[in-house]
C-alpha positions as CSV (number, residue, x, y, z in Angstrom):
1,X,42.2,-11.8,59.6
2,X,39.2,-9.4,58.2
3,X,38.3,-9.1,54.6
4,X,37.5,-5.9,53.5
5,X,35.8,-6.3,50.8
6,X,34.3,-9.4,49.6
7,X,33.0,-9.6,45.8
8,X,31.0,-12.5,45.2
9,X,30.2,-13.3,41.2
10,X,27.0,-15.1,41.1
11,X,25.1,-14.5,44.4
12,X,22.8,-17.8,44.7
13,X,23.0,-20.4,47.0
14,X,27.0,-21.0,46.7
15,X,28.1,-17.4,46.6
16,X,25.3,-16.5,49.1
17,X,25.3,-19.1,51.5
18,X,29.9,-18.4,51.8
19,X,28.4,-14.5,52.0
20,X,26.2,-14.9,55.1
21,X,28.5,-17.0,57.3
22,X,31.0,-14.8,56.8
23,X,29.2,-11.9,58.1
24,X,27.2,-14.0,60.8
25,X,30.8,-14.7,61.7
26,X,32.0,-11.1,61.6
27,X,35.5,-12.0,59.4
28,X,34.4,-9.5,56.4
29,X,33.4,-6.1,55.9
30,X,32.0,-5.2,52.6
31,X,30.3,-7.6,50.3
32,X,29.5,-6.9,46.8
33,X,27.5,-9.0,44.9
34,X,27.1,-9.4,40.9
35,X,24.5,-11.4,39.0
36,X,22.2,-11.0,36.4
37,X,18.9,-10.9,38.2
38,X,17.9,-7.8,39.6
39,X,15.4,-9.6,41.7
40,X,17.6,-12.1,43.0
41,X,20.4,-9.2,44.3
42,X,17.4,-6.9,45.8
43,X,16.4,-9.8,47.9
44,X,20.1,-10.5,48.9
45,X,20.6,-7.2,50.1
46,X,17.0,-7.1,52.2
47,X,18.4,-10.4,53.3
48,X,21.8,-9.0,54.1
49,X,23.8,-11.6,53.0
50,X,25.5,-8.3,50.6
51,X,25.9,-4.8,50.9
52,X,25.3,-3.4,47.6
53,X,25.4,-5.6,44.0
54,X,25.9,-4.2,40.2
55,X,25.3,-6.5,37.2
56,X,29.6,-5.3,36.2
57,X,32.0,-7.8,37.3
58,X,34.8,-5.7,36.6
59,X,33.4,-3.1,39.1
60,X,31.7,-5.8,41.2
61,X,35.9,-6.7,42.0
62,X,38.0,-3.2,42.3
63,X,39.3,-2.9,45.9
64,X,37.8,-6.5,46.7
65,X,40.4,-8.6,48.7
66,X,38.7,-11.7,47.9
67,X,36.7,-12.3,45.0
68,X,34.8,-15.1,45.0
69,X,33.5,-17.3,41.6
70,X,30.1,-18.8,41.9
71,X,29.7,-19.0,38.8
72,X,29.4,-22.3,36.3
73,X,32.1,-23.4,34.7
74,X,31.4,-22.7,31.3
75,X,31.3,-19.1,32.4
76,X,34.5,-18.7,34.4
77,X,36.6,-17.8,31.0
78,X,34.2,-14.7,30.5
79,X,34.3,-14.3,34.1
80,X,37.8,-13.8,34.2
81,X,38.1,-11.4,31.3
82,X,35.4,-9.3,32.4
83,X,38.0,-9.0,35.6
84,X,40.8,-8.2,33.9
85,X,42.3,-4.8,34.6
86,X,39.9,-4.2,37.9
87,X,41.8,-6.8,40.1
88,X,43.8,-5.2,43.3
89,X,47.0,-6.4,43.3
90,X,47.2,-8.3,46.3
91,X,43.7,-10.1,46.0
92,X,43.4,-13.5,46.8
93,X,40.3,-15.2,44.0
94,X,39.0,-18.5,44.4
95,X,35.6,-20.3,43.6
96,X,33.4,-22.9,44.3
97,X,33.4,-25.2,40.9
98,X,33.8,-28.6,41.3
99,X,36.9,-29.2,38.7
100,X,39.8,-26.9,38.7
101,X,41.4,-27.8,35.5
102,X,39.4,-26.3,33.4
103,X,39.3,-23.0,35.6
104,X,42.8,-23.0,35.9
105,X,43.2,-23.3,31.6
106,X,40.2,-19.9,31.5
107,X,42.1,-18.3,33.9
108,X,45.9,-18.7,32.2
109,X,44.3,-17.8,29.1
110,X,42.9,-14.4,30.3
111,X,45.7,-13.5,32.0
């Protein structure tokens, strides 16, 4: 199986370390990054651990097959409504918190 495109909120060590295996390993296409620091995403894409990046996370996930969270927890709620209405229908989202109650409550909640 080959993903498409890969969106990856918050491209630091989490996001960017699941990012470069997965191209090293040649099991996903695209990879769109979104942060907030520009300087952080320019060096990620020198780096090529992603393709492109924009600071949206609505467009960061349309036409991603996977979207990744790397994002802290106290952000996922925001996270998730910045999502909401850009999400393919078929794509598979999952993150890299530590606790998955609380995600699981943002995410019912936004959607």
């Amino acid at each position: 199986m080959k993903i498409e495109r890969l969106a990856i909120i918050g491209v630091g060590l989490i996001g960017g370390s699941l990012a470069r295996a997965l191209k090293e390993r040649g099991v996903v296409g695209e990879v769109v990054g979104c942060g907030r620091g520009v300087e952080n995403l320019k060096k990620a894409v020198e780096l090529g651990v992603i393709d492109r990046y924009t600071h949206d996370v609505g467009e960061a996930v349309e036409g991603a097959d996977v979207i990744f969270l790397a994002v802290p927890l106290s952000a996922m709620r925001d996270t998730f409504a910045a999502m909401k209405g850009h999400i393919a229908e078929n794509a598979v989202i999952t993150d890299g918190g530590s606790a998955k109650g609380s995600v699981i409550e943002d995410c019912q909640s936004v959607f």
